[in-house]
C-alpha positions as CSV (number, residue, x, y, z in Angstrom):
1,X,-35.6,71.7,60.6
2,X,-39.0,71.1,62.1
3,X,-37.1,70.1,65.7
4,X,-34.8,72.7,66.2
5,X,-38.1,75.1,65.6
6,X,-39.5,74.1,68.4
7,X,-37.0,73.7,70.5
8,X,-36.6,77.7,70.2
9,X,-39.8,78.0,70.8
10,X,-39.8,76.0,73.7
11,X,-37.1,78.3,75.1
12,X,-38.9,81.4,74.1
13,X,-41.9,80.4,76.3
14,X,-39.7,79.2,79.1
15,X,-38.6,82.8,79.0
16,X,-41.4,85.2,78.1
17,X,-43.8,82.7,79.9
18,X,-45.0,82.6,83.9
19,X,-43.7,78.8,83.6
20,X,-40.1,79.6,85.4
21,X,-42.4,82.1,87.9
22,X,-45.0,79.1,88.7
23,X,-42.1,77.1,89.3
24,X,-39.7,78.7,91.4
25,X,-43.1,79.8,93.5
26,X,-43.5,76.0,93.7
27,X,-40.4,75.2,94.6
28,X,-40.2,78.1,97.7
29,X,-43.5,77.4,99.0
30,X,-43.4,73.4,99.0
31,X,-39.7,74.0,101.0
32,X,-41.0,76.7,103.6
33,X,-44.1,74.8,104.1
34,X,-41.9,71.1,105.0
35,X,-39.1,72.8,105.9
36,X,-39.6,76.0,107.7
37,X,-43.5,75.3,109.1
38,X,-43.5,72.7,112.2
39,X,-45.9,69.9,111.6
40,X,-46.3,66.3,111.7
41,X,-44.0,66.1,108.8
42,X,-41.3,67.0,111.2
43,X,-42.0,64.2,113.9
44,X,-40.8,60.9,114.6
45,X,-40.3,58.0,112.2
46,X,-42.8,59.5,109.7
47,X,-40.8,62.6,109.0
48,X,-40.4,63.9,105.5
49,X,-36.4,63.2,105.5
50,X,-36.3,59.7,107.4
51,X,-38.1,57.1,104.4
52,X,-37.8,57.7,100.6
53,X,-41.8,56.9,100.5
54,X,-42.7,59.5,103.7
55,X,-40.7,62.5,101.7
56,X,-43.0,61.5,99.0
57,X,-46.0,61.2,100.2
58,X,-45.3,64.6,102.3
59,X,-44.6,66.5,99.0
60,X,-48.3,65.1,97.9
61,X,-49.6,66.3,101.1
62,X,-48.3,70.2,100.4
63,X,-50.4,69.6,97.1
64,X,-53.0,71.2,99.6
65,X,-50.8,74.5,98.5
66,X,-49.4,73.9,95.4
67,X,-52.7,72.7,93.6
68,X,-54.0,75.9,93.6
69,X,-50.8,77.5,93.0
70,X,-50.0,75.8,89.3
71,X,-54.0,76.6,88.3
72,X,-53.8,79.9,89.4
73,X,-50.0,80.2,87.3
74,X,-52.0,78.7,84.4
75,X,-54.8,81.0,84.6
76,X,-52.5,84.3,84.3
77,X,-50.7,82.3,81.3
78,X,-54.3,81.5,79.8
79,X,-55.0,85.5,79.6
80,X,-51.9,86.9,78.4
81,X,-52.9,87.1,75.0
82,X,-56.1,89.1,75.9
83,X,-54.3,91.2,78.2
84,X,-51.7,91.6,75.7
85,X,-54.1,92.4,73.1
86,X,-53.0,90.2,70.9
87,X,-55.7,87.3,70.6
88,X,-56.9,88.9,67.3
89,X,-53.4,88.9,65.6
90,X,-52.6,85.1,66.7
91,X,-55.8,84.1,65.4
92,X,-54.6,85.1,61.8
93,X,-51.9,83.3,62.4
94,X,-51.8,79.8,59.4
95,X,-50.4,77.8,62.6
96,X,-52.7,75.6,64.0
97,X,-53.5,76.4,68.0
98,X,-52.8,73.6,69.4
99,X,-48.7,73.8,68.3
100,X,-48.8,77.0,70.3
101,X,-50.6,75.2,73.1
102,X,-48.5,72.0,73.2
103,X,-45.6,74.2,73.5
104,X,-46.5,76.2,76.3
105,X,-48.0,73.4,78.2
106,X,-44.8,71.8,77.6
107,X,-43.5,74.8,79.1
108,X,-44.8,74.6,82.6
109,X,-44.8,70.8,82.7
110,X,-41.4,71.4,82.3
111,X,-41.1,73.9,85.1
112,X,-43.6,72.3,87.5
113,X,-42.3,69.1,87.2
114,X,-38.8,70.0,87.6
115,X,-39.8,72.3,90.7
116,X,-41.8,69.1,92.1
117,X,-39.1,66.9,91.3
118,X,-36.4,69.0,93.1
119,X,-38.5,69.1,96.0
120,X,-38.3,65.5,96.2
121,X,-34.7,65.6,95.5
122,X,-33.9,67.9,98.5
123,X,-35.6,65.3,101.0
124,X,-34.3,62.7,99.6
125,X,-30.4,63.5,100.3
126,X,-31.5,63.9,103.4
127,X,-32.9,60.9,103.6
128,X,-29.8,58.8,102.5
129,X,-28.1,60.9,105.3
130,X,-30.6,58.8,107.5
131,X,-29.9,55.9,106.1
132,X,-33.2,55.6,104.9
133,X,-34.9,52.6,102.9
134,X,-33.4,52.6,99.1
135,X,-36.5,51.3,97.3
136,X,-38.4,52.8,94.3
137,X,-42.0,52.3,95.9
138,X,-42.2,55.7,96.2
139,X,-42.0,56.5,92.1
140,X,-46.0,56.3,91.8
141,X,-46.4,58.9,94.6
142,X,-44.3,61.1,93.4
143,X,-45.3,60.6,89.6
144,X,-49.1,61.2,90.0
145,X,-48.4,64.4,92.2
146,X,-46.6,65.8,89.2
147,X,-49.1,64.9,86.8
148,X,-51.6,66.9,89.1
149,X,-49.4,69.5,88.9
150,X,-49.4,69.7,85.6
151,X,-53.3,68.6,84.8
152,X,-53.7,71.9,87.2
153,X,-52.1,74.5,85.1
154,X,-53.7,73.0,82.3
155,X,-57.0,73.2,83.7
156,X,-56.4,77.2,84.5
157,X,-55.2,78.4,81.3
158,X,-57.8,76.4,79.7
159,X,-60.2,78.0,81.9
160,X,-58.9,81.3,81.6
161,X,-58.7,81.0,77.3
162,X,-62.7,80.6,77.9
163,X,-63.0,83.2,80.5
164,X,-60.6,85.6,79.8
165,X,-61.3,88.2,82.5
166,X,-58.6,89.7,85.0
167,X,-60.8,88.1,87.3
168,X,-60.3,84.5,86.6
169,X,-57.1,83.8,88.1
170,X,-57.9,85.0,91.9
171,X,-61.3,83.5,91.7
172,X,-59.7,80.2,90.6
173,X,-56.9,80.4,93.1
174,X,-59.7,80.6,95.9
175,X,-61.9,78.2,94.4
176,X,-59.3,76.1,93.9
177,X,-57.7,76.5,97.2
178,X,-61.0,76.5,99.3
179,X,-62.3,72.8,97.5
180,X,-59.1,70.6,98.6
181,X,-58.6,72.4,101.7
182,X,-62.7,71.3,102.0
183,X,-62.1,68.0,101.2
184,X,-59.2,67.7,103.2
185,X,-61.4,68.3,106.2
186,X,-63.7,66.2,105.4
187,X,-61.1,62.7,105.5
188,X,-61.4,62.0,109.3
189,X,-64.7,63.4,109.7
190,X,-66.3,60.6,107.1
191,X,-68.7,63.8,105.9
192,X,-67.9,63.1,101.8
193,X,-67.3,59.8,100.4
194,X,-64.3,59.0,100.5
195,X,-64.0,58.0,96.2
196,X,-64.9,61.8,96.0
197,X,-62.5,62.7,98.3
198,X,-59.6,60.4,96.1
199,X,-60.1,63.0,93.5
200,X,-58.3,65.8,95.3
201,X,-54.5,65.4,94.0
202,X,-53.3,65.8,97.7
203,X,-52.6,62.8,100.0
204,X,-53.4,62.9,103.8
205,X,-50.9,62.9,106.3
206,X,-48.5,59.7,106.8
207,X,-49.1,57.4,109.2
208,X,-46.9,54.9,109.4
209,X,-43.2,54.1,107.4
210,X,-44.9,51.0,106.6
211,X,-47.8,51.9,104.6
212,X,-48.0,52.2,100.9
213,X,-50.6,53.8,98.5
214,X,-52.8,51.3,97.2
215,X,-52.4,50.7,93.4
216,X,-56.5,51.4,92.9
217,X,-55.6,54.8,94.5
218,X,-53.0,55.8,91.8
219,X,-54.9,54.1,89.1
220,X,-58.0,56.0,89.5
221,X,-56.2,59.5,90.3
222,X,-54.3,59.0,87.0
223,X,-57.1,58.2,85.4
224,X,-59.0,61.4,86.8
225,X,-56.1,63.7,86.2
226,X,-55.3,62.5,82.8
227,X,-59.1,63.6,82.0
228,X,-58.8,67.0,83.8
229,X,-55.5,67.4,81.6
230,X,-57.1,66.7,78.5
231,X,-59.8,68.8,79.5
232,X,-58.1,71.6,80.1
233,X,-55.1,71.3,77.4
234,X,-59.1,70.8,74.4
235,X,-60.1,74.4,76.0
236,X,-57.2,76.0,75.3
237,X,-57.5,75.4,72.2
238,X,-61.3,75.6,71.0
239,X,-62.4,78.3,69.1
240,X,-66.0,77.4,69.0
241,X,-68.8,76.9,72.2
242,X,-69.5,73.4,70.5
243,X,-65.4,72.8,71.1
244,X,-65.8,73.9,74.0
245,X,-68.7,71.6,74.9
246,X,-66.9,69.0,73.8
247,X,-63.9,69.6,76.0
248,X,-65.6,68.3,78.8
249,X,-66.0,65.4,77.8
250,X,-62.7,63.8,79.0
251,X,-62.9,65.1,82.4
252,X,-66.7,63.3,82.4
253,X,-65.0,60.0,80.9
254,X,-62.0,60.2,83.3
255,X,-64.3,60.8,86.7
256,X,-66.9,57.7,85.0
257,X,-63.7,55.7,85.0
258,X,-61.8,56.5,88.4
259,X,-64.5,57.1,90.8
260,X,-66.0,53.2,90.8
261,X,-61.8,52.5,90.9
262,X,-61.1,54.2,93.8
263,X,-61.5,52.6,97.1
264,X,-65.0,53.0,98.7
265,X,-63.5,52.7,102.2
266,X,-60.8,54.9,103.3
267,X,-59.0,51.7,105.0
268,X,-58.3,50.7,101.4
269,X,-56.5,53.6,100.5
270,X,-53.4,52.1,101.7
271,X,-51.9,49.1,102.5
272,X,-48.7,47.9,104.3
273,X,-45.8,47.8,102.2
274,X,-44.7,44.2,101.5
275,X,-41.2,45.2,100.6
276,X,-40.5,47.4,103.1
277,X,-42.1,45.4,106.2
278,X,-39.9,41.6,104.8
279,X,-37.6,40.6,107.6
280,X,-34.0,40.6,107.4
281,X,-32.6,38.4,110.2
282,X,-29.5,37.2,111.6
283,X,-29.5,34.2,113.8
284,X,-32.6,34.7,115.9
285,X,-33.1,38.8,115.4
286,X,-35.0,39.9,113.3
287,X,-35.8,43.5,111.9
288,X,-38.0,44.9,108.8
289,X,-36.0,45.8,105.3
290,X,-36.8,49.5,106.9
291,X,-34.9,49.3,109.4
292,X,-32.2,47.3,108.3
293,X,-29.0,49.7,109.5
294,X,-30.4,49.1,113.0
295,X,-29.8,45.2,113.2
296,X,-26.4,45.4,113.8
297,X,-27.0,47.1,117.3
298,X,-30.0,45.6,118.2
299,X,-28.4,42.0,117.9
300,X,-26.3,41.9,121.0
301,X,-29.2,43.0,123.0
302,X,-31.7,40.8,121.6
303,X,-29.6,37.8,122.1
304,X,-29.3,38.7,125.8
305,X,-32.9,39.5,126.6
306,X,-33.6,36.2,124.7
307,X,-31.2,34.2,127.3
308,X,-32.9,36.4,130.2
309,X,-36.2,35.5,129.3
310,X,-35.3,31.6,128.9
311,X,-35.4,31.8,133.0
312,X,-39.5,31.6,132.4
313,X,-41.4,28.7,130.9
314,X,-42.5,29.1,127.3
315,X,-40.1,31.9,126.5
316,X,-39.9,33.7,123.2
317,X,-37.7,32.4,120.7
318,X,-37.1,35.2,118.4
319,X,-36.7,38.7,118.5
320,X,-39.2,40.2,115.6
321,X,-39.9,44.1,114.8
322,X,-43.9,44.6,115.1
323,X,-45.1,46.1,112.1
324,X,-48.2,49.0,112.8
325,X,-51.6,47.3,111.8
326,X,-53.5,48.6,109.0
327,X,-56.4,50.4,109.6
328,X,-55.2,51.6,112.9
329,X,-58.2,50.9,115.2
330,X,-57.1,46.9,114.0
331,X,-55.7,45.4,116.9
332,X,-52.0,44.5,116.7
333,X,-50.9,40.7,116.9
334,X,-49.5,40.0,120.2
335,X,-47.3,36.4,119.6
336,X,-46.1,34.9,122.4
337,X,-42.8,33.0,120.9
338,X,-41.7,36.5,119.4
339,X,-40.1,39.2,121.6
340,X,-41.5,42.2,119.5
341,X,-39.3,45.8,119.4
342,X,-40.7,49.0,118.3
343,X,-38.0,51.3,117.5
344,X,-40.2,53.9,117.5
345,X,-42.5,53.2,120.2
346,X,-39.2,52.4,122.5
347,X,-37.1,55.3,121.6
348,X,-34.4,53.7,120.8
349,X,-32.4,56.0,118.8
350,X,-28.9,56.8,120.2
351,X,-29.8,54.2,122.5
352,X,-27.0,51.8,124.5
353,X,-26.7,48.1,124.6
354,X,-28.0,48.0,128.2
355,X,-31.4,50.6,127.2
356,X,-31.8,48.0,124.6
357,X,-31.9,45.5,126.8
358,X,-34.1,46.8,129.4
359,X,-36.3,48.1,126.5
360,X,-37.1,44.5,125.2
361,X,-37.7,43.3,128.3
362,X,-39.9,45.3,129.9
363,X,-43.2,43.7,130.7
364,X,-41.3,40.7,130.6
365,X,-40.4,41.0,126.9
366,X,-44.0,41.9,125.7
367,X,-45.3,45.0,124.1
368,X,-47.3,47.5,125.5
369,X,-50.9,47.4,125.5
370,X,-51.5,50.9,126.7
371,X,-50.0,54.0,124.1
372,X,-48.3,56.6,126.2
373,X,-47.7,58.7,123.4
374,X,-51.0,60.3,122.2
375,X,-49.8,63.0,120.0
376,X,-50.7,60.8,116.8
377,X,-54.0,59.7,118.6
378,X,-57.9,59.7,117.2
379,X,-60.6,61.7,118.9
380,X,-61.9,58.3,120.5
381,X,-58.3,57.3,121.5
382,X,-58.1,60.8,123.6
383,X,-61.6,60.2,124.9
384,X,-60.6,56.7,126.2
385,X,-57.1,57.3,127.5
386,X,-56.7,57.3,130.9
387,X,-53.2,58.4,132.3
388,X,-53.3,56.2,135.9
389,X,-53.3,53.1,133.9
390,X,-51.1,53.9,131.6
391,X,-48.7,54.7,134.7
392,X,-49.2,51.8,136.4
393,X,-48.6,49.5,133.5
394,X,-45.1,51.4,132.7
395,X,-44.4,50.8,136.4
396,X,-45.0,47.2,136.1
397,X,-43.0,47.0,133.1
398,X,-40.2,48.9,134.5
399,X,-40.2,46.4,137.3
400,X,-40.3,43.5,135.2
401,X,-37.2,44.5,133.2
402,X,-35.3,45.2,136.6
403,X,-36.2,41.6,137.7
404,X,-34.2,40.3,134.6
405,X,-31.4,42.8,135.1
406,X,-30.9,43.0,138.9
407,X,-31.8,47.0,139.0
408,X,-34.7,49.4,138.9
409,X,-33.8,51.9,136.2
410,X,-36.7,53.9,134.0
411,X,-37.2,52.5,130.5
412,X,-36.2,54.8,127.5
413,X,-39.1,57.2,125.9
414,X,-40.9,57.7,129.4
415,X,-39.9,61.3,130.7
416,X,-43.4,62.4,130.8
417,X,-44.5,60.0,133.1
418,X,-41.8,59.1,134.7
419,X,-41.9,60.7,138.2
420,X,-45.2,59.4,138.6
421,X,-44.6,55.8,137.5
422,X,-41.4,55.6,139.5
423,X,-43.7,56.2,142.9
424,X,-45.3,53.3,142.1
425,X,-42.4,51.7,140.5
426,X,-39.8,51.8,143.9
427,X,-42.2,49.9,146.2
428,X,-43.4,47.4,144.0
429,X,-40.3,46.1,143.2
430,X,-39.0,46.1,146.9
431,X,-42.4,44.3,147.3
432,X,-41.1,41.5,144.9
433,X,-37.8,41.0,145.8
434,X,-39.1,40.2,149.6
435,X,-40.6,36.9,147.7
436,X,-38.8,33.8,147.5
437,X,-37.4,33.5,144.3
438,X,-39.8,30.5,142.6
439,X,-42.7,33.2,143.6
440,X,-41.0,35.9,142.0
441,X,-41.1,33.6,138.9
442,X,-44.3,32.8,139.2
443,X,-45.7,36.6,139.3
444,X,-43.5,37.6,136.5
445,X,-44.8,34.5,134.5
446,X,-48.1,35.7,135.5
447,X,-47.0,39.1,134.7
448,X,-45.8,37.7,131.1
449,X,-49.5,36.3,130.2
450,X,-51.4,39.0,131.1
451,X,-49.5,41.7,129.4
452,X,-49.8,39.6,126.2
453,X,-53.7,39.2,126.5
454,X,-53.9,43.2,127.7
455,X,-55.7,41.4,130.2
456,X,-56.1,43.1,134.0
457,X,-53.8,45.5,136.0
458,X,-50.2,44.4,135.8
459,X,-49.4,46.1,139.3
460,X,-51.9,44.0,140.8
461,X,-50.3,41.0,139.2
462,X,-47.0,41.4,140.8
463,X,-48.8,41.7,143.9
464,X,-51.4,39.3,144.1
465,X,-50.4,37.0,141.2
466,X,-53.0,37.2,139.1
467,X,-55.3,39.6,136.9
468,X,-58.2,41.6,138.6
């Protein structure tokens, strides 16, 4: 009889309760944030609805909102018995407190966690309309972001049983609101540790498809949150200052535990996913488990460019997806008997078996060492980037594809620049078809080895034959 007891009381909270509020707030404000606010969750590869891990590590980045959203719903729960007037009468009550507590905290974990998880849900239909990645990698994201969730409201109505003024829930909702949006500011600035900053529940930004949360990351946050929790759940139910003392207690244990657990060095927050960056081949192609759905199309083309580039000596013998380096200022591996493709970098979507082509062999079937695409980029990349250079190396790549195919045509992804690298593009390669053809070789061989050492001005390799 015990079970079905609760069960109506369960449903009586979920009624008379701001649970179903907090969580249809949740749910509204995590969907207008990722799906009606532009924002790097929106972009490229890394968008929210490509990869089953980027929707959900973008639902813990809009933690930044909902963080201080599910304390502030727990704080108006925690003084509804004051406001009500009632806090006298329930305390004369033979049933212990903490039945009453469990079964409103069960309440809004129940809410939050459904709002959280339908958030997920949403982005992740779209992502099997994208044929994203099907993996369960992502399950620890999205698992500690809902604990967070819940080890928030707990936290507020805790908070607000000890404090039980009107005022308590908007000052909690800015103090709440103003410390991860602090730390959040902090992360590329290096101006708090970073173990202290691992104690906000809210992940930054994604970076790359291919990155992962390290396991140290979710162990200490779950350690960390599980204290807050407990913390919060032991003042709700204290009757006494000494109770109350000793509430705090967990949340001391849990940040003694996590903080020497968490990574010391932001670069060791994450780490490239091993799963999703394993290469699925056929014959000599190669692509990551990611990208999988795009071998069939790139085969055709990497054969070809492969045959293409046997006319040199020492050609690749392979075509192999590059895989982002982790922490980004490493520098990327730069094989010579691999023809690398970027799908991203390349702009290959939608693209045909001819763009393919000239894509993997431009610069003579080497990646580029010069980003074109800075709208990802650090303060110190902006600082260093210098656009002539990066125009005369797309020219020279453009020009080494066209010596391959038999024609000058701009490479995919380059519309920005284009104009400008096609001025320098057109004589260049009129300039190297007036060369006998073993010279031609020879600067596109010399081309070839510079471009995989980043080494010189590629333009003045095809003219001169060598780096200056």
């Amino acid at each position: 009889m015990r079970v079905p007891r609760k069960g109506r009381i369960l449903r009586i909270e979920l009624r008379r309760s701001a649970a179903p509020l907090a969580g249809v707030l949740l749910l509204v404000v995590a969907l207008a944030l990722l799906q009606l606010v532009g924002g790097p969750w929106w972009k490229g590869a890394e968008s929210w609805t490509q990869q089953w891990t980027s929707t959900a590590w973008w639902a813990r980045f809009a933690i930044v909102l909902l963080w201080p959203l599910a304390v502030t719903a727990g704080a108006v729960h925690g003084i509804r018995d004051r406001r009500s007037g009632t806090s006298e009468l329930i305390a004369t009550t033979p049933r212990p407190a903490w039945h009453r507590a469990t079964t409103t905290a069960g309440a809004f974990a129940l809410t939050l966690t459904a709002a959280y998880a339908l958030v997920f849900l949403y982005g992740g239909v779209r992502v099997l309309g994208n044929d994203g990645y099907v993996h369960l990698g992502w399950l620890p994201i999205l698992a500690v972001g809902a604990l967070a969730l819940v080890a928030g409201a707990l936290l507020g109505m805790g908070v607000a049983r000890t404090v039980p003024s009107a005022l308590t829930p908007p000052v909690l909702a800015l103090g709440s609101l103003t410390a991860v949006l602090a730390v959040h500011e902090t992360v590329t600035g290096g101006i708090m540790p970073n173990r202290i900053v691992l104690l906000s529940p809210a992940l930054s930004q994604v970076y790359s498809t291919f990155l992962t949360v390290t396991w140290r990351v979710h162990a200490g946050q779950t350690i960390w949150l599980l204290g807050l929790a407990a913390t919060g759940f032991l003042l709700l139910v204290a009757g006494k200052r000494r109770a109350r003392l000793l509430a705090l207690l967990p949340v001391v244990v849990g940040a003694a535990v996590a903080v020497p657990l968490l990574p010391a060095d932001s670069a060791r927050d994450y780490t490239i996913d091993k799963a999703a960056t394993a290469l699925v081949c056929e014959g000599r192609v190669c692509v990551t488990k990611l990208h999988e759905p795009r071998l069939a199309a790139l085969k055709g083309p990497g054969e070809e460019a492969l045959r293409l580039l046997g006319r040199l000596p020492d050609p690749p013998s392979a075509v192999r997806e590059s895989v982002d380096p982790w922490p980004r200022d490493k520098e990327p591996s730069r094989p010579a008997d691999a023809l690398p493709v970027d799908f991203d970098v390349q702009a290959l979507d939608g693209a045909t078996k001819d763009e393919y082509t000239r894509a993997l062999l431009a610069g003579a079937g080497t990646a580029p060492c010069l980003d074109a695409d800075m709208s990802d980029a650090t303060k110190e990349q902006l600082r260093a980037y210098d656009e002539t250079k990066v125009v005369r190396e797309l020219a020279a790549r453009t020009v080494a594809a066209a010596w391959f195919t038999g024609d000058l045509k701009p490479l995919r992804g380059t519309a920005g620049l284009r104009a400008d690298a096609d001025a320098l593009a057109g004589p260049a390669w009129d300039a190297l078809r007036a060369l006998p053809p073993d010279v031609q070789r020879e600067r596109i061989t010399a081309l070839r080895t510079a471009a995989l050492s980043c080494d010189g001005d590629l333009l003045d390799v095809l003219k001169d034959g060598g780096p200056r």
